[in-house]
C-alpha positions in Angstrom: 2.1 19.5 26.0 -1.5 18.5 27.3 -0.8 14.7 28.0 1.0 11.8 27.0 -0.3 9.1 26.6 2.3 5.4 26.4 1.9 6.0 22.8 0.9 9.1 21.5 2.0 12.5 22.8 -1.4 15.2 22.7 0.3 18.5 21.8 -1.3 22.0 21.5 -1.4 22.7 18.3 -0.2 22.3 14.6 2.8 24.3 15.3 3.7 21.8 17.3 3.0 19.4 14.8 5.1 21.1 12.0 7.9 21.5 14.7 8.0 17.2 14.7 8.2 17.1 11.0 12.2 17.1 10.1 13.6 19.0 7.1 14.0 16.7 3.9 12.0 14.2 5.1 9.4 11.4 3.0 6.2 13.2 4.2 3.0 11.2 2.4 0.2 13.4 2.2 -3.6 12.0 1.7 -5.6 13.5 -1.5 -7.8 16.5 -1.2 -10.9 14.5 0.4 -8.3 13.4 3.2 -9.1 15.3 5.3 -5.8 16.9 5.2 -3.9 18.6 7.6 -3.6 22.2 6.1 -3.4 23.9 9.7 0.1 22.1 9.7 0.5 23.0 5.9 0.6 26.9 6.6 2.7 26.3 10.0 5.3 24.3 8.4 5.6 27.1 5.6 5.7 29.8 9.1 8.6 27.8 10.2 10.4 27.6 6.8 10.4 23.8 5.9 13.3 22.6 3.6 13.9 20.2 1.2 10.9 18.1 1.9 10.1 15.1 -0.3 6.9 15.0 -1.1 4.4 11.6 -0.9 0.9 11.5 -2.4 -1.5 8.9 -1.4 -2.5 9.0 -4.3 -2.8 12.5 -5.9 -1.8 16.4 -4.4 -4.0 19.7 -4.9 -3.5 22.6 -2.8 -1.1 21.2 0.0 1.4 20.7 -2.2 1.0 23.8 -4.3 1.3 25.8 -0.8 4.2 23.8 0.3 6.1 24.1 -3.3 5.1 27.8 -3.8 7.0 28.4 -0.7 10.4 26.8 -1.2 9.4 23.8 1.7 10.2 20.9 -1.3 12.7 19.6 -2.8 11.1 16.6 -5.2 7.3 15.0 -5.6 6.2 11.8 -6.0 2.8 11.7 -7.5 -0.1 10.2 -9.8 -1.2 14.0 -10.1 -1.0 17.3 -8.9 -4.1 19.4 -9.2 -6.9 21.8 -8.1 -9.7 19.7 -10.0 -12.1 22.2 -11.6 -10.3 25.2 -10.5 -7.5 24.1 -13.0 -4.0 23.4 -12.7 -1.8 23.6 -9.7 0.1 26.6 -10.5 3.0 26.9 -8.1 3.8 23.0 -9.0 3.2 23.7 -12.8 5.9 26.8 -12.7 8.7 24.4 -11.1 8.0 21.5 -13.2 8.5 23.9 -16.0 11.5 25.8 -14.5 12.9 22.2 -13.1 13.2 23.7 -9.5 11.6 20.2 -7.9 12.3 17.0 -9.2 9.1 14.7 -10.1 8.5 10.8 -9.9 5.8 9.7 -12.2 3.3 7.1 -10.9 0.4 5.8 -10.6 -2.7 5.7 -8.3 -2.1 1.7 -7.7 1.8 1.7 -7.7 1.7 4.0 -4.6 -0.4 2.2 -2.8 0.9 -1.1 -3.6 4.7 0.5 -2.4 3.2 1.6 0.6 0.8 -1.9 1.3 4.3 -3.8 0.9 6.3 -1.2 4.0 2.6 -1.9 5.8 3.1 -5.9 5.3 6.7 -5.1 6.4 8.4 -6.4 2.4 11.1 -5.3 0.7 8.4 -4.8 -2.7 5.3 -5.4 -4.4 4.3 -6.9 -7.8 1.9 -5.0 -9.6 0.1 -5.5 -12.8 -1.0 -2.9 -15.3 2.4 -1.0 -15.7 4.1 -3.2 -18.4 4.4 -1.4 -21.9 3.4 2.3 -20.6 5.6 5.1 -20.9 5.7 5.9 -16.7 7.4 2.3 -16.3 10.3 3.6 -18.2 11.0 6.6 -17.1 11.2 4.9 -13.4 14.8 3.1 -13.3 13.5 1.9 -9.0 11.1 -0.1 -10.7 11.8 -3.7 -12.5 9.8 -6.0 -14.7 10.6 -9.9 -13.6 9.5 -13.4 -14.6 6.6 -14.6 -11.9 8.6 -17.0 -10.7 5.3 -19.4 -10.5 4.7 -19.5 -14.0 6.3 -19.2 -17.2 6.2 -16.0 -19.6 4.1 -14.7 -17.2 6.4 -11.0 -16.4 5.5 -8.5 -13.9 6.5 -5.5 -12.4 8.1 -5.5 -8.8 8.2 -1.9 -7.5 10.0 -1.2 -3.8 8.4 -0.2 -0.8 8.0 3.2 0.1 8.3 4.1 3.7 7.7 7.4 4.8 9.4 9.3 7.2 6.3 10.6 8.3 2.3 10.5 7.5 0.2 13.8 7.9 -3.5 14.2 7.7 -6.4 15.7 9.8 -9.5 13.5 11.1 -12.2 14.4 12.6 -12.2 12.6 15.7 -9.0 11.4 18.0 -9.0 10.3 21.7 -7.0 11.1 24.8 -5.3 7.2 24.1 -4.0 8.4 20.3 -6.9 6.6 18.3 -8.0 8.4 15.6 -11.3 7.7 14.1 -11.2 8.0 10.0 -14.2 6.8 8.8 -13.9 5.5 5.3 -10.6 7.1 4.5 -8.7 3.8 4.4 -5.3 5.4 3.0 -4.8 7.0 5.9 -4.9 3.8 7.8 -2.1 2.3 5.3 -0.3 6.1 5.7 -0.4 5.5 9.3 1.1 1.7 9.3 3.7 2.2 6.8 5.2 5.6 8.2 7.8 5.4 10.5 5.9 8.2 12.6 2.6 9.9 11.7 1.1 13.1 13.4 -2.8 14.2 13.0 -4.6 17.0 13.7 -8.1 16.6 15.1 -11.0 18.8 15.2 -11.7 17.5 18.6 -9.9 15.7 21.1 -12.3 13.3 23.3 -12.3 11.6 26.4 -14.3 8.2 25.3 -12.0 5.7 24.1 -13.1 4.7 20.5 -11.6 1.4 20.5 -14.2 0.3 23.2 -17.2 2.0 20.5 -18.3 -1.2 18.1 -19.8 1.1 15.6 -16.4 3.6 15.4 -13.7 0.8 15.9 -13.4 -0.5 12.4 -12.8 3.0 11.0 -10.4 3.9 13.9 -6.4 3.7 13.8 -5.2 2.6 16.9 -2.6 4.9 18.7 0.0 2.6 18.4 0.9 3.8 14.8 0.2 7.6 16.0 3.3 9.4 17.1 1.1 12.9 18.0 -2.3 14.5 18.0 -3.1 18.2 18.3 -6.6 19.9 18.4 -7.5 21.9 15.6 -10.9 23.2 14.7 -11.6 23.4 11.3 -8.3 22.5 10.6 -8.7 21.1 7.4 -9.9 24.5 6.0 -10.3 25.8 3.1 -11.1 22.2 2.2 -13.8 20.2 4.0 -14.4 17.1 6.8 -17.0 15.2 5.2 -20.3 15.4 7.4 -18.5 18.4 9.3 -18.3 21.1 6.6 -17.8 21.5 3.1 -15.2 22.7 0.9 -14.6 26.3 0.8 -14.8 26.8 -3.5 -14.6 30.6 -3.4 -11.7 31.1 -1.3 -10.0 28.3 -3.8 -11.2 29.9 -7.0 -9.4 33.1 -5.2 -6.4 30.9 -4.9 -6.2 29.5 -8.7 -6.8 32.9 -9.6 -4.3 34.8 -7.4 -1.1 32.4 -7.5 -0.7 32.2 -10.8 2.0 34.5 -10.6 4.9 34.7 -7.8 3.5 38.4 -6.9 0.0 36.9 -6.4 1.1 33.7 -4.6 3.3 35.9 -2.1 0.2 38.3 -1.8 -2.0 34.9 -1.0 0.8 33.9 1.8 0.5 37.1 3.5 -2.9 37.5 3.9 -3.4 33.4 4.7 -1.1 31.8 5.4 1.6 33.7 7.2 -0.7 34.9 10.2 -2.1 32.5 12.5 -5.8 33.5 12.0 -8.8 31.5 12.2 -10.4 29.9 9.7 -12.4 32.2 6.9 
């Protein structure tokens, strides 16, 4: 360990992250344009991961199709699960179709409403839009009430969701635990609703970011930051907006590759598997 700060522990590295991050635990995820954490994607698949629950704020791609490819999850909760223009997610399509991980329909809203009522510290959330589709009644954890402020007025009430744990990447953290996000507002809710969340960073700095008037309102205090670790280009192959791009061959490769268990294990020892650098 680097330093510790009252709040937030500065460790060395993802591993250290991953090590943090229990088996079968709620782990919430941000989308694609997160950033996300994959350095602590490929060393929670190195450490063998179990049973994990999977959150997406709102939708997966390739995090989740790593982790499930691997054998790290047990179940998904999700509005979708996809590589965008590269196609499907194939590790997640093969166990939805072989039934090896259990899936929670949802929606974009209903997540974040279930995770805005654990922020606001409520048992649920009432949410409109749901009533009459076919998701609502497939999910038995949600109910449809009367508003209890006006007649034949129902609504849905869905739980809150709190995670064990929130994991994304940022580009900026400092030595106190903040961790400036920009515009990526879910994964300030993530970070209030989790019981612990842990970030990688692609740099570490000394300033605090609090005390910065044009970097506070996009920064999450490290009170609701359990961890930091460095990680340069940590989010690769996808991208840090204003720090580098997407890396579209290398997940073109991917789609392409793990279609098939043979080319998915083939994809895991070359990537994933050895600590190397970023392509």
């Amino acid at each position: 360990m680097l330093y510790d700060s009252a709040m937030t522990s500065i460790l060395n590295s993802a591993e250290d992250i991953a090590a943090c991050i229990e088996d079968g635990a709620l782990l919430a995820l941000p989308p694609e344009y997160g950033p996300c954490s994959m350095d602590t994607i490929r060393a929670l698949i190195r450490r063998g991961a179990k049973n994990l629950r999977l959150l997406a704020v709102p939708q997966f791609g390739l995090q989740a199709d790593l982790l499930i490819g691997a054998g790290c999850v047990a179940e998904v909760e999700s509005a979708a699960v996809t590589l965008g223009e590269h196609g499907l997610a194939p590790r997640f399509t093969d166990a939805i179709k072989s039934g090896s991980i259990g899936m929670h329909d949802t929606t974009c809203p209903a997540i974040h409403a279930a995770l805005q009522a654990s922020e606001k510290g409520i048992p649920f959330m009432p949410l409109r839009g749901l009533i009459g589709t076919d998701i609502l009644a497939r999910r038995e954890d949600w109910k449809v009430l009367d508003n209890p402020f006006e007649d034949d007025d129902p609504i849905a009430y869905l739980p809150a969701i709190k995670p064990d744990a929130a994991l994304f990447h940022a580009a900026k953290a400092d030595r106190n635990g903040n961790v400036w996000i920009g515009l990526r507002r879910e994964t300030m809710v993530m970070a209030h609703a989790s019981r612990q969340t842990y970030v990688t960073a692609e740099e570490i700095v000394d300033d605090d970011l609090l005390a910065d008037a044009e970097l506070a309102a996009g920064t999450i205090p490290g009170l609701y930051v359990d961890a930091i670790a460095p990680a340069k280009r940590g989010a690769w192959p996808l991208g840090v907006p204003g720090l580098y791009e997407r890396d579209d061959a290398h997940l073109a490769r991917y789609a392409g590759v793990a279609k098939t268990p043979d080319g998915f294990a083939a994809y895991l020892n070359d990537h994933v598997m050895p600590r190397i650098a970023a392509e």
